[in-house]
gemmi code that builds the backbone of each chain (N, CA, C; Angstrom):
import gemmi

chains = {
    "A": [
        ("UNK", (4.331, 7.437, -48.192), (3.996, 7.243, -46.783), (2.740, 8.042, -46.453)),
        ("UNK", (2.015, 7.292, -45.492), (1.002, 8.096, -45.055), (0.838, 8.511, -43.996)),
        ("UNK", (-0.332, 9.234, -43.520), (-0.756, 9.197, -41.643), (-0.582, 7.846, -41.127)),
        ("UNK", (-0.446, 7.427, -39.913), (-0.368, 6.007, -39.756), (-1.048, 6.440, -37.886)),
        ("UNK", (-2.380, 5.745, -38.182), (-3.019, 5.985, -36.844), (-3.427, 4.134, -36.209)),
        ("UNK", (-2.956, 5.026, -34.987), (-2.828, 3.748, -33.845), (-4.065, 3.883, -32.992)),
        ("UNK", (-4.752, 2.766, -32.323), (-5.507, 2.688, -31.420), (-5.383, 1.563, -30.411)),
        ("UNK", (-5.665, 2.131, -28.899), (-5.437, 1.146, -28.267), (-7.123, 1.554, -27.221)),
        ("UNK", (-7.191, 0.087, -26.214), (-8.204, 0.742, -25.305), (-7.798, 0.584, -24.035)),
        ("UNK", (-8.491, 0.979, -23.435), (-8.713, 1.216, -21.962), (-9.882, 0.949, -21.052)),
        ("UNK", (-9.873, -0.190, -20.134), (-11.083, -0.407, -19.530), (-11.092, 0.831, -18.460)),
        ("UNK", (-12.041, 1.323, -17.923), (-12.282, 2.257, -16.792), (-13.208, 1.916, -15.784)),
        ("UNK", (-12.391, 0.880, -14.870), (-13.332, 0.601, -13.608), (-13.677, 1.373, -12.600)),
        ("UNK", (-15.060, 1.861, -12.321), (-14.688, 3.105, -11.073), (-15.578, 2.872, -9.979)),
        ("UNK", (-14.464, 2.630, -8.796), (-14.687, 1.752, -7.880), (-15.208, 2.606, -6.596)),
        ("UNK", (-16.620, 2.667, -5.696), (-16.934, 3.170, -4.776), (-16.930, 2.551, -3.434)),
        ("UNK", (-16.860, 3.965, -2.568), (-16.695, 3.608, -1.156), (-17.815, 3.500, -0.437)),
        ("UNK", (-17.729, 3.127, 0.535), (-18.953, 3.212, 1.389), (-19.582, 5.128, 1.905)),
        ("UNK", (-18.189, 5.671, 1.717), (-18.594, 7.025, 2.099), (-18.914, 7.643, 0.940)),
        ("UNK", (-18.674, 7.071, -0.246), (-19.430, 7.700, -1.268), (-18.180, 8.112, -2.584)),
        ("UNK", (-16.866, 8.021, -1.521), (-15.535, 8.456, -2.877), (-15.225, 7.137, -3.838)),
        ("UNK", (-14.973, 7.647, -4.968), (-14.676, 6.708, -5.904), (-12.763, 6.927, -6.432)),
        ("UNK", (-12.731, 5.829, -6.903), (-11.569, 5.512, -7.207), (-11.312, 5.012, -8.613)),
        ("UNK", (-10.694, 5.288, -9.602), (-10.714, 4.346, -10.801), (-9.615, 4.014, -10.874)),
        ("UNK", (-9.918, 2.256, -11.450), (-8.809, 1.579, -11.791), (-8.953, 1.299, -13.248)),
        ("UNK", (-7.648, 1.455, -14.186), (-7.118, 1.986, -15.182), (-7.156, 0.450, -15.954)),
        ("UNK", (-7.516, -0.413, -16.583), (-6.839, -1.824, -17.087), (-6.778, -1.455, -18.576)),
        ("UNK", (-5.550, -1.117, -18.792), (-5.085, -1.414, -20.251), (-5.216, -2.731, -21.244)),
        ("UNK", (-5.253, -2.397, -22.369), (-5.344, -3.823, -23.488), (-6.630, -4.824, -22.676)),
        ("UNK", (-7.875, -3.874, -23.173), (-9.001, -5.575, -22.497), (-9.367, -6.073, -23.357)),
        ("UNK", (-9.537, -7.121, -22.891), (-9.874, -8.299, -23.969), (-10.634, -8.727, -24.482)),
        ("UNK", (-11.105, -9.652, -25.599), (-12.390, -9.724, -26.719), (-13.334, -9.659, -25.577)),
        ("UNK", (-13.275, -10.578, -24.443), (-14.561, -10.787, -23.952), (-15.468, -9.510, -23.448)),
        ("UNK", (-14.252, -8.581, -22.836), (-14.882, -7.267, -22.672), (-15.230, -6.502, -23.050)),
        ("UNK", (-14.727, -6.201, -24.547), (-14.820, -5.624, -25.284), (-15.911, -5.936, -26.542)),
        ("UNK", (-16.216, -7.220, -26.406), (-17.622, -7.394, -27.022), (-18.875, -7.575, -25.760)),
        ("UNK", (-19.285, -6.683, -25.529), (-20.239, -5.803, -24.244), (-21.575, -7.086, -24.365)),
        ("UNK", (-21.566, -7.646, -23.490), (-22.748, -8.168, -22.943), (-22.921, -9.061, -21.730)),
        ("UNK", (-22.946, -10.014, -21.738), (-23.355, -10.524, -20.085), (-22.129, -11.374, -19.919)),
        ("UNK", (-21.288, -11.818, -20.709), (-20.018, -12.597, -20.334), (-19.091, -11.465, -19.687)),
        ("UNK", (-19.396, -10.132, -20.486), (-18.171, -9.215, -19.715), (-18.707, -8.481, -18.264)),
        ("UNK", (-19.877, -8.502, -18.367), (-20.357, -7.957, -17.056), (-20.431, -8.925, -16.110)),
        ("UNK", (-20.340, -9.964, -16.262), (-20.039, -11.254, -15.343), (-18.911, -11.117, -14.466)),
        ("UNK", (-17.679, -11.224, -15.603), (-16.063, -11.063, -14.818), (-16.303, -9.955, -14.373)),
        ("UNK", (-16.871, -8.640, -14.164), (-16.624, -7.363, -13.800), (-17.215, -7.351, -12.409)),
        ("UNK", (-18.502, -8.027, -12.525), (-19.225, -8.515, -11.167), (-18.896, -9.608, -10.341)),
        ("UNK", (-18.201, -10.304, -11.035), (-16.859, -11.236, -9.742), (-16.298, -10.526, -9.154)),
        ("UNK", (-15.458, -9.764, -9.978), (-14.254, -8.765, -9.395), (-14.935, -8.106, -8.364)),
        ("UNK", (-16.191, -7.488, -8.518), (-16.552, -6.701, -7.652), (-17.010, -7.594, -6.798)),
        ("UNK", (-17.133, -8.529, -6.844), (-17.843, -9.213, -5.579), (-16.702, -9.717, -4.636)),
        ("UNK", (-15.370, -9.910, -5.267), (-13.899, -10.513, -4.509), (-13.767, -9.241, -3.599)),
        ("UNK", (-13.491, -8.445, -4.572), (-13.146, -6.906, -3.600), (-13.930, -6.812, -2.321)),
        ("UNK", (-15.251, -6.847, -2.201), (-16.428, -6.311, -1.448), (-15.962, -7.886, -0.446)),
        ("UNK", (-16.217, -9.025, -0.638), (-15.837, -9.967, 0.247), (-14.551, -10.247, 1.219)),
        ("UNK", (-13.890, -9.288, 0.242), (-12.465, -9.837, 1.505), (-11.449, -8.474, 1.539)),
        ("UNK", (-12.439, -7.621, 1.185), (-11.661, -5.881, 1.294), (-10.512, -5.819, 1.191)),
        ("UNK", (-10.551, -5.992, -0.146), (-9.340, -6.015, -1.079), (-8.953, -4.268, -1.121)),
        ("UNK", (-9.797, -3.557, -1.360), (-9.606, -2.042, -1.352), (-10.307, -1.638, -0.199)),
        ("UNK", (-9.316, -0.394, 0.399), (-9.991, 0.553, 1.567), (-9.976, 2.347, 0.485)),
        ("UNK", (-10.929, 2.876, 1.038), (-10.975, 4.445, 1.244), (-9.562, 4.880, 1.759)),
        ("UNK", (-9.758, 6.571, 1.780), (-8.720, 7.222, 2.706), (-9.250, 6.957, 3.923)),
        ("UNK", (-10.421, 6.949, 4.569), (-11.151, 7.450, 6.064), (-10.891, 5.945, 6.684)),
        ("UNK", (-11.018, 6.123, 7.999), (-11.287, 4.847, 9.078), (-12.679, 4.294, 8.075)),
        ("UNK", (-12.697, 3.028, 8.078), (-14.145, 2.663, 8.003), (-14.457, 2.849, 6.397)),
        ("UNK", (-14.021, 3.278, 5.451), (-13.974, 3.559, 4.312), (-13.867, 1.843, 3.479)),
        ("UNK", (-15.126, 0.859, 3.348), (-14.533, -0.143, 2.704), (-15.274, 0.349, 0.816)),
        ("UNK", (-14.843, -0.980, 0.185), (-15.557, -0.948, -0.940), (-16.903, -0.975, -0.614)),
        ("UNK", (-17.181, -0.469, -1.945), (-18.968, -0.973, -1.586), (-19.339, -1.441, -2.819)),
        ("UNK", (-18.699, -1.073, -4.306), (-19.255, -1.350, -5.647), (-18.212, -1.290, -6.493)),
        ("UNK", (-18.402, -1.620, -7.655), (-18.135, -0.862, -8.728), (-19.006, -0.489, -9.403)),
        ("UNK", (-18.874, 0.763, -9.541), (-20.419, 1.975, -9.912), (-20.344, 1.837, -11.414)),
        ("UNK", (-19.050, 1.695, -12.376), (-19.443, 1.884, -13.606), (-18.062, 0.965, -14.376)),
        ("UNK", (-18.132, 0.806, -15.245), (-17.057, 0.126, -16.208), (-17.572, 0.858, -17.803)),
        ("UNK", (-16.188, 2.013, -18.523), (-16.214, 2.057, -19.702), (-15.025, 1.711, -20.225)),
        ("UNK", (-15.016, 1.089, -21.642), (-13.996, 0.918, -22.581), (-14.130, 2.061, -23.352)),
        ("UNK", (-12.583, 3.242, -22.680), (-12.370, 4.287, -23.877), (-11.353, 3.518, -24.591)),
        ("UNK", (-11.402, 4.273, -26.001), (-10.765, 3.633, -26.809), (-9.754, 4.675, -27.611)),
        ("UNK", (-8.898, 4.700, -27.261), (-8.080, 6.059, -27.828), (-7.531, 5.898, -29.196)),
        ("UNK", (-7.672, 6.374, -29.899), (-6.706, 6.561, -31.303), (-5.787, 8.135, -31.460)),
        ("UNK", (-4.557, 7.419, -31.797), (-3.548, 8.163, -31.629), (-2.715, 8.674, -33.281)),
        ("UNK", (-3.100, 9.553, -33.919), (-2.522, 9.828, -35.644), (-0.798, 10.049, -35.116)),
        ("UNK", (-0.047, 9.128, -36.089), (1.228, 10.084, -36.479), (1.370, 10.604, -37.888)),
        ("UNK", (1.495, 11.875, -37.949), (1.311, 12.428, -39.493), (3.021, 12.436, -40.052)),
        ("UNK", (2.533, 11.734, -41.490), (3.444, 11.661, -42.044), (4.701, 12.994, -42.641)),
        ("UNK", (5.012, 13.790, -41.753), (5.752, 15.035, -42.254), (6.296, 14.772, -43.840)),
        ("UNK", (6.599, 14.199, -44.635), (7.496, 13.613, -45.615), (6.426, 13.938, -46.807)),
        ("UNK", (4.587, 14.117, -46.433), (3.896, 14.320, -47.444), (3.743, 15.748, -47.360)),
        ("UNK", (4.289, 16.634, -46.481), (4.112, 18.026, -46.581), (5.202, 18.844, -47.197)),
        ("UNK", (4.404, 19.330, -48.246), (6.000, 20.248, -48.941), (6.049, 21.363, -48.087)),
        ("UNK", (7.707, 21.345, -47.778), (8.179, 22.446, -47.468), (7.820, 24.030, -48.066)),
        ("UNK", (7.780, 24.900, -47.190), (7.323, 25.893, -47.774), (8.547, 26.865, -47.803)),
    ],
    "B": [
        ("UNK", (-4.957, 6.940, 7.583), (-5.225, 5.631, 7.107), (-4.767, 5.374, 5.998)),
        ("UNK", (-3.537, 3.870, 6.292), (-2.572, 3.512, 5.574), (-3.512, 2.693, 4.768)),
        ("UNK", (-3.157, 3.146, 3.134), (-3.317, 1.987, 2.082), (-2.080, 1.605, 1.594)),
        ("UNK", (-2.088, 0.501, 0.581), (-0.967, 0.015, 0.082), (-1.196, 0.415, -1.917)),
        ("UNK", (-0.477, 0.256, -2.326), (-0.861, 0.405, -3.997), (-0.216, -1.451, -4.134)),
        ("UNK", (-0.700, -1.489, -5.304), (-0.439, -3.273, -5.751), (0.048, -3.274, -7.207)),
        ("UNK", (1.306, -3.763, -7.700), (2.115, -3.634, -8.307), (1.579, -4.878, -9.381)),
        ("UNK", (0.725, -5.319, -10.823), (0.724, -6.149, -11.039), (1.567, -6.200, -12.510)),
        ("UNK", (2.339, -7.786, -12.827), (3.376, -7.441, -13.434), (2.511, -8.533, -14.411)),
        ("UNK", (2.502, -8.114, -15.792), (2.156, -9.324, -16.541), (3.205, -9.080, -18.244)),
        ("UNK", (3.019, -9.604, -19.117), (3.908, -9.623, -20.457), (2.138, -9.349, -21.417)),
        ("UNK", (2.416, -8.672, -22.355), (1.558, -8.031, -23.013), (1.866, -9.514, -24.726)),
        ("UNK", (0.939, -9.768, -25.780), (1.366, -10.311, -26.394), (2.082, -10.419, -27.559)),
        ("UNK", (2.725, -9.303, -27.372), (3.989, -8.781, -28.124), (4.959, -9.352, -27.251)),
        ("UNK", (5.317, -9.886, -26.317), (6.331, -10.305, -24.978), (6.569, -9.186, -24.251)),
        ("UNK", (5.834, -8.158, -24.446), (7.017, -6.717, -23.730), (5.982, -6.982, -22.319)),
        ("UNK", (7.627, -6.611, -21.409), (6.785, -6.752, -19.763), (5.975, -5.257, -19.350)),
        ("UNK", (5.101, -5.565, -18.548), (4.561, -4.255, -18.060), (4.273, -4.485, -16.522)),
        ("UNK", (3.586, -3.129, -15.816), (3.266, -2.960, -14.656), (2.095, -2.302, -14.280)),
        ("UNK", (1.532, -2.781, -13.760), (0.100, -2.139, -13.771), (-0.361, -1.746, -11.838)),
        ("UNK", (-0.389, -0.269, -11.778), (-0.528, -0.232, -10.237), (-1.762, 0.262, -9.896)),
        ("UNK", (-2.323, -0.493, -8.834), (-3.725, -0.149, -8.418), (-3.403, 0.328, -7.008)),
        ("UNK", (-4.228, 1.181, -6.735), (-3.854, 1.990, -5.313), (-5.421, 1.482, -4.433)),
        ("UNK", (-5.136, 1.746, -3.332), (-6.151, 1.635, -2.444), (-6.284, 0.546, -1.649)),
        ("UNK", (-5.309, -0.366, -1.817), (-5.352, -1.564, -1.260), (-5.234, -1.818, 0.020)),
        ("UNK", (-5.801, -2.857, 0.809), (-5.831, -2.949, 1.950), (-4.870, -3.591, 2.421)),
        ("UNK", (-3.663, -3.007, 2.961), (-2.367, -3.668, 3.603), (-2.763, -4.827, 4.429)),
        ("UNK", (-3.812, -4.743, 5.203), (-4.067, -6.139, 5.532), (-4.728, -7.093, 5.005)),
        ("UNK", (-4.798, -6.975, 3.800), (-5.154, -7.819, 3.162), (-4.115, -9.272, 3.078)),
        ("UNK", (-4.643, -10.971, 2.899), (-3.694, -11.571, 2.880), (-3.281, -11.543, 1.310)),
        ("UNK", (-1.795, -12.208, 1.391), (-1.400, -12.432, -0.039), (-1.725, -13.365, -0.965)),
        ("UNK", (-2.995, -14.118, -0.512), (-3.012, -15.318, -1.276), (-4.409, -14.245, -1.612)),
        ("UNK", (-5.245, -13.471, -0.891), (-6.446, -13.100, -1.920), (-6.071, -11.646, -2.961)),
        ("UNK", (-4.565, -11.258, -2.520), (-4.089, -10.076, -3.071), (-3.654, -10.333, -4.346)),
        ("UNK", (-3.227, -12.077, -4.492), (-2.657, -12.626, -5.602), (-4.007, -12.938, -6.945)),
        ("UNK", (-5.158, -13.326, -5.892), (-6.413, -13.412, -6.695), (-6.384, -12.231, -7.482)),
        ("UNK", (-6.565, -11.028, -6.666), (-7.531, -10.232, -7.396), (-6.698, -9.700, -8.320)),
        ("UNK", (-5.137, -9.907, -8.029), (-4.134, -9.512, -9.436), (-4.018, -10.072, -10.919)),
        ("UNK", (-4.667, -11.656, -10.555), (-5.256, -12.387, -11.366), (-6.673, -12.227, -12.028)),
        ("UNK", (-7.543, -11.523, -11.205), (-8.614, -11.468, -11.596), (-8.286, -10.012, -12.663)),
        ("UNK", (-8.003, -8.588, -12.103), (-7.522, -8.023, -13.003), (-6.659, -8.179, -14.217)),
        ("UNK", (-5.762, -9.096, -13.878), (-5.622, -9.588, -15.233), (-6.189, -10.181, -15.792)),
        ("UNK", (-7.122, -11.070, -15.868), (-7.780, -11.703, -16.677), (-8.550, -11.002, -17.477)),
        ("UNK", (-8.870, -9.312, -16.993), (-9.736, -9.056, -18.171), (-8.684, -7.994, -19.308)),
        ("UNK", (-7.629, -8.363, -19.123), (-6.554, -8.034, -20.449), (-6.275, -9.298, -21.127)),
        ("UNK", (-5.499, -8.703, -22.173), (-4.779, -10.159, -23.180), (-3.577, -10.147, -22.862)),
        ("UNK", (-3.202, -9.515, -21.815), (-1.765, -9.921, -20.798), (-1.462, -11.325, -20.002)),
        ("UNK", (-0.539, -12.185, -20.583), (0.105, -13.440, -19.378), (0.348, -12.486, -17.751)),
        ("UNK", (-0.403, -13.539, -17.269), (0.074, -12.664, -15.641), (1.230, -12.978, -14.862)),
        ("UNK", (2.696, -12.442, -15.181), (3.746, -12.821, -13.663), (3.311, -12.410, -12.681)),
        ("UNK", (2.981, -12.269, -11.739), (3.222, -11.672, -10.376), (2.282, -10.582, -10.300)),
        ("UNK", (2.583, -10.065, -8.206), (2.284, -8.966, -8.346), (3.141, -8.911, -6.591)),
        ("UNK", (3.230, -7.852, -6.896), (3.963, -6.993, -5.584), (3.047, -5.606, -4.918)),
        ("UNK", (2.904, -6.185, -3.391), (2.343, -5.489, -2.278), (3.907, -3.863, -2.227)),
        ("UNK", (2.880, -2.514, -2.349), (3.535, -1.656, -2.657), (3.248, -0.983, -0.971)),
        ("UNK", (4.216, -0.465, 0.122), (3.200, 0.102, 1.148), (3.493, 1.766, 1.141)),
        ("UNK", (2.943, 1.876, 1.059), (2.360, 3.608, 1.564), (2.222, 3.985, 2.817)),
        ("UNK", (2.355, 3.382, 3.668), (2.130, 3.637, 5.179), (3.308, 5.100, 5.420)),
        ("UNK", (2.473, 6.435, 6.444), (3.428, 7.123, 6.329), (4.446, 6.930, 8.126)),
        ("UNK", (4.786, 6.053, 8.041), (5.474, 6.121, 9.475), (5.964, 7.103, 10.576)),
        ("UNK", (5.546, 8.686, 10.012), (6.059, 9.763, 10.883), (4.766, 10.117, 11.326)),
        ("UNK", (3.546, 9.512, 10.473), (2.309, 10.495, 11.359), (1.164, 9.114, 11.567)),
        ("UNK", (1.313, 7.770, 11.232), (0.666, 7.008, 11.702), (0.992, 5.687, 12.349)),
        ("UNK", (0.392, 4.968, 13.138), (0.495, 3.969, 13.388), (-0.336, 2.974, 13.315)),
        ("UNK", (-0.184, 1.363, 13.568), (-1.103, 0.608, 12.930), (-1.425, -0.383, 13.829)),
        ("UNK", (-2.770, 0.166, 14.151), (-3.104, -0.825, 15.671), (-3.630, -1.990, 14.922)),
        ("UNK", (-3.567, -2.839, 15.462), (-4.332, -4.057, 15.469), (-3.490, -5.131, 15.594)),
        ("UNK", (-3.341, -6.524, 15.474), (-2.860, -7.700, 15.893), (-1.999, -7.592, 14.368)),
        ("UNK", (-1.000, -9.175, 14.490), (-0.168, -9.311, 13.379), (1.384, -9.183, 13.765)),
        ("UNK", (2.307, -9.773, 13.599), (3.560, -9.275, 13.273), (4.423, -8.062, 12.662)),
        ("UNK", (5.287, -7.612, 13.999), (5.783, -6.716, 13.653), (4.731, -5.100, 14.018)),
        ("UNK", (4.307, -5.403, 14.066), (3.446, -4.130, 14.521), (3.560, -3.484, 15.847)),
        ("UNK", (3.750, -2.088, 16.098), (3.928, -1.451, 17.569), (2.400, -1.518, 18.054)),
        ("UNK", (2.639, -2.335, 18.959), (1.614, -2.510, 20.125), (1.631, -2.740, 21.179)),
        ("UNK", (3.453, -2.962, 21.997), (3.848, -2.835, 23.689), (3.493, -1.564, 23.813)),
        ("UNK", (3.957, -1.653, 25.233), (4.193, -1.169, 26.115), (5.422, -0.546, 26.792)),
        ("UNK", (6.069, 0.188, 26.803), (7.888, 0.108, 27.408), (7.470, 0.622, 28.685)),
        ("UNK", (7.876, 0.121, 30.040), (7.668, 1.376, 31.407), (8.884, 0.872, 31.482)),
        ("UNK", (9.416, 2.469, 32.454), (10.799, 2.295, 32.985), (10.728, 2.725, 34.546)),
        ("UNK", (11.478, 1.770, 35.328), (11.100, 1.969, 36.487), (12.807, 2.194, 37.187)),
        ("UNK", (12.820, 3.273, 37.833), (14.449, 4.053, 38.336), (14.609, 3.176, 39.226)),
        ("UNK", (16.162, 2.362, 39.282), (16.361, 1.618, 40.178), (17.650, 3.063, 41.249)),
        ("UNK", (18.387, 1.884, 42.219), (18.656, 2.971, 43.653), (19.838, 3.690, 42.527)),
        ("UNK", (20.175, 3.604, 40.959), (21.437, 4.269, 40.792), (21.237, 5.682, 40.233)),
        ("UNK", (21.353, 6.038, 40.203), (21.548, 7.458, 39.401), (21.280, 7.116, 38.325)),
        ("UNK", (20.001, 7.780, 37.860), (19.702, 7.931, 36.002), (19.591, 6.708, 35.130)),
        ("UNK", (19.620, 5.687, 36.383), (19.746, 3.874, 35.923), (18.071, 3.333, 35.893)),
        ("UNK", (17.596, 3.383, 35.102), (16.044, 2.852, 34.726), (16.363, 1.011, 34.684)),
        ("UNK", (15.264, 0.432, 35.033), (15.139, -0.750, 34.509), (13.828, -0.370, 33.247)),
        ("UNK", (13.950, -1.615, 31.984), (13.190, -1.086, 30.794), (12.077, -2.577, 30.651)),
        ("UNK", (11.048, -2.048, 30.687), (9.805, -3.306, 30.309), (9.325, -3.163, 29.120)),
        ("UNK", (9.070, -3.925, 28.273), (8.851, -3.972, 27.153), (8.336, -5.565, 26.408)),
        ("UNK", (7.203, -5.393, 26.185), (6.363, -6.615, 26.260), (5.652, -6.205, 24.263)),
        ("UNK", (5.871, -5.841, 23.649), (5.749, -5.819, 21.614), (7.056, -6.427, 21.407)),
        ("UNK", (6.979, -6.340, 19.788), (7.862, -6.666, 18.856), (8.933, -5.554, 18.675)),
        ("UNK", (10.632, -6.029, 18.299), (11.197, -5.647, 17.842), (12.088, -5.048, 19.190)),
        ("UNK", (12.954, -4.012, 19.005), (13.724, -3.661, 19.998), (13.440, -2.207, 20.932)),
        ("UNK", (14.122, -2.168, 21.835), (14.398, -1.187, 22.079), (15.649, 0.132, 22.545)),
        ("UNK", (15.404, 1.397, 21.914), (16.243, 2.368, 21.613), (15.712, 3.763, 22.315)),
        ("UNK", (17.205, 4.483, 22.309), (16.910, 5.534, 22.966), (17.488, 6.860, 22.174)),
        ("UNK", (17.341, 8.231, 22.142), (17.762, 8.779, 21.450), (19.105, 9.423, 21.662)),
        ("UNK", (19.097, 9.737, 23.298), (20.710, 10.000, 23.978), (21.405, 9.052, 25.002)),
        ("UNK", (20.708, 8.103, 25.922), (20.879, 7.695, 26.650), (21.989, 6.164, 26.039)),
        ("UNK", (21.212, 5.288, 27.014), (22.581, 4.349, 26.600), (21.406, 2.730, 27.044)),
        ("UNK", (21.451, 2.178, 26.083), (20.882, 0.570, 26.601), (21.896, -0.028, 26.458)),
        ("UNK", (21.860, -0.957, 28.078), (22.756, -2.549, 28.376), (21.873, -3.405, 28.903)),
        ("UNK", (21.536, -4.349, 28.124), (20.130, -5.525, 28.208), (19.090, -4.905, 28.680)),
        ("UNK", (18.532, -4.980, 29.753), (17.058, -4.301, 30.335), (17.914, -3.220, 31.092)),
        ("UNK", (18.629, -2.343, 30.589), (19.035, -1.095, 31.814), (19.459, 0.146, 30.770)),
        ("UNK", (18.390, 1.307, 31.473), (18.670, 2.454, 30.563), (19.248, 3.384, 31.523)),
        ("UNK", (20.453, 4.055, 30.736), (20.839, 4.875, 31.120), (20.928, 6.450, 30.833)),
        ("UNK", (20.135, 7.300, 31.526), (19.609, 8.439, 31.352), (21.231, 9.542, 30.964)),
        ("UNK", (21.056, 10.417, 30.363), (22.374, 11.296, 30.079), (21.391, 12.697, 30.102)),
        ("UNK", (20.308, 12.690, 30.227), (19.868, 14.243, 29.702), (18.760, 13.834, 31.215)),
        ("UNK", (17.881, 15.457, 31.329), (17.034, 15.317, 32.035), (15.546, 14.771, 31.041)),
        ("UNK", (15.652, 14.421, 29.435), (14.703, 14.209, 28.965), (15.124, 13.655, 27.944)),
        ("UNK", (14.569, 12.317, 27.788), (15.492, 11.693, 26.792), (13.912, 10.878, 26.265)),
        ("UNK", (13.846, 10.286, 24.751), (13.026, 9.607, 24.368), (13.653, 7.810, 24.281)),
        ("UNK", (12.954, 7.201, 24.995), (13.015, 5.614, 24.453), (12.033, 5.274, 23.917)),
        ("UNK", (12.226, 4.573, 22.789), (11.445, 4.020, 21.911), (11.676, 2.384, 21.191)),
        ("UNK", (10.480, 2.077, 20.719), (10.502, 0.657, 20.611), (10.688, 0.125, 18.640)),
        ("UNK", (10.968, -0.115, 18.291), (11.294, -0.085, 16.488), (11.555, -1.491, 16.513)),
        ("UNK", (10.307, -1.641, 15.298), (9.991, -2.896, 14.692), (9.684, -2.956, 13.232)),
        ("UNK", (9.754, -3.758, 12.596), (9.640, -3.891, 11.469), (8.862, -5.684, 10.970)),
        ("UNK", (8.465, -4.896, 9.893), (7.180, -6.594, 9.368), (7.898, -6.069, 7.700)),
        ("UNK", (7.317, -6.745, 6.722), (6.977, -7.040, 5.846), (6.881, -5.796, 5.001)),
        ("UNK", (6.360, -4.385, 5.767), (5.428, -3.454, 5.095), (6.339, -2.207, 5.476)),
        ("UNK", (6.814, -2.010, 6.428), (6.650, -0.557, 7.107), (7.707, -0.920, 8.762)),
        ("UNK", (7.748, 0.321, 8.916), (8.368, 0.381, 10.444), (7.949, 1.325, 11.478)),
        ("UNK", (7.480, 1.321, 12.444), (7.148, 2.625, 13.562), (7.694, 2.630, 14.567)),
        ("UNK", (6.951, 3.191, 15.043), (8.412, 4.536, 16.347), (6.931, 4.617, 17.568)),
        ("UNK", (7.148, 4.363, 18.625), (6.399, 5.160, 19.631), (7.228, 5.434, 20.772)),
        ("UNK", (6.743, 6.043, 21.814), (7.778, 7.211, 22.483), (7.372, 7.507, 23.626)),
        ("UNK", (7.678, 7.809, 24.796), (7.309, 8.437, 25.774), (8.570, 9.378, 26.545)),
        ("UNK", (8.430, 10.337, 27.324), (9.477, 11.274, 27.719), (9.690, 10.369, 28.825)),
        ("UNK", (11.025, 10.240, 29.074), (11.385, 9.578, 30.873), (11.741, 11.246, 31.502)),
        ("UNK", (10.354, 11.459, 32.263), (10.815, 12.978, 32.734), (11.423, 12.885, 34.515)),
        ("UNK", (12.080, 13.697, 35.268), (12.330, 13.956, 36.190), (13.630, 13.195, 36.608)),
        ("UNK", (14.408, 12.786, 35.791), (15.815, 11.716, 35.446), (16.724, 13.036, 36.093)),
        ("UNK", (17.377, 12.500, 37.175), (18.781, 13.514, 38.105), (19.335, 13.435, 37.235)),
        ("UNK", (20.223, 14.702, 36.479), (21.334, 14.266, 35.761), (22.902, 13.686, 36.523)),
        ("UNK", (23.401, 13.075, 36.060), (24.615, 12.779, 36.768), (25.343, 13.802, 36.885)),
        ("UNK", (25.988, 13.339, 38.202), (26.819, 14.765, 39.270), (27.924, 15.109, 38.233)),
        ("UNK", (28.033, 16.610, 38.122), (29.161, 16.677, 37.500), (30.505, 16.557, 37.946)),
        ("UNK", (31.920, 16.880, 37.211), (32.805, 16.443, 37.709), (33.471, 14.809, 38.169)),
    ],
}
model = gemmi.Model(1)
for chain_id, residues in chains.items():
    chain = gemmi.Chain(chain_id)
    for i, (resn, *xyz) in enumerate(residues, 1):
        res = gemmi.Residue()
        res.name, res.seqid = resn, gemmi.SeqId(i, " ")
        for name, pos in zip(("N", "CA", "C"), xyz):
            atom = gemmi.Atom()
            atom.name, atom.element = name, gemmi.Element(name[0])
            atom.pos, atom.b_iso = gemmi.Position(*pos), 0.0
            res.add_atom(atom)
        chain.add_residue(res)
    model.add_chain(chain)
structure = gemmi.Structure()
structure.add_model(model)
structure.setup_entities()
């Protein structure tokens, strides 16, 4: 048996206000299209942001607090080791 | 200022179900563009999308929620003392009912028991419930004996 390492990703949408606070929204497991980075994935990302901003889908904490953007989108990509205890001799 | 969080439920392609919650949402938002954008977030996973569920956050002890819509506190209650003792007539022109905290309601007639009693109006929508209030001050208490 060996190490046996897992990876998963994480999109990181981070969404701004008109007063300037941001918010991130978390989307687990994204998909080829996003994850192969170029103008098909920045497309859907700039819909989204354009649905939000059109029909204020998200508010701020404050009165008056609407969307205004989404300022950034990264795919972290986490990898996670489980080590195989079974290859370590006891001491 | 009440937001809502948005509950979106999809199956991952292993079949296992999940939940995915986004906060910040605009409670007045309708449900047919709340359903979009649960869709639109899903679409950029390799998740099937079931559903999604409006989560509310509204804190009902320290806000209220003006504007038009169902269910929302936006009367008025006046109470105006008719010739009986501690006997109010009750006006009330919003949603939902009205209650008192010691006194006593029989159809439009409140009956005072304290020299300060709160009536209030409680309604409920979809989301949330509120409370508004005014003191009925200068109420005779009834004669004792």
């Amino acid at each position: 048996m060996a190490d046996t390492i897992k990876s998963s990703n994480t999109l990181v949408l981070t969404s701004e206000f008109v007063d300037e606070d941001t918010r991130t929204i978390s989307v687990d497991d994204p998909n080829a299209t996003i994850l192969a980075a170029g103008a098909s994935a920045s497309a859907s990302i700039s819909a989204l942001g354009n649905f939000i901003k059109n029909n204020n889908i998200l508010i701020g904490d404050k009165a008056g607090a609407d969307f205004s953007r989404i300022k950034s989108a990264k795919v972290v990509i986490r990898s996670v080791t489980d080590l195989d205890l079974n290859d370590r001799e006891e001491g | 200022m009440a937001t809502s969080s948005l509950s979106v439920k999809s199956t991952t392609t292993a079949g296992k179900s999940v939940q995915k919650a986004v906060t910040n949402i605009n409670p007045q938002a309708s449900a047919e563009n709340l359903s979009t954008f649960a869709q639109m977030i899903n679409s950029l996973t390799n998740h099937t999308y079931v559903g999604a569920d409006l989560i509310d956050k509204t804190n009902v002890d320290t806000e209220t929620r003006p504007g038009g819509g169902s269910g929302k506190i936006e009367g008025v209650i006046t109470l105006t003392q008719t010739a009986a003792l501690g006997e109010y007539d009750i006006s009330y022109n919003g949603d939902g009912t009205v209650q008192c905290l010691r006194g006593s309601i029989l159809g439009n007639k409140y009956n005072a028991t304290d020299e300060y009693d709160v009536v209030y109006a409680l309604a409920t929508d979809n989301y949330t419930a509120a409370v508004c209030f005014f003191e009925s001050e200068n109420v005779s208490p009834a004669p004792a004996g």
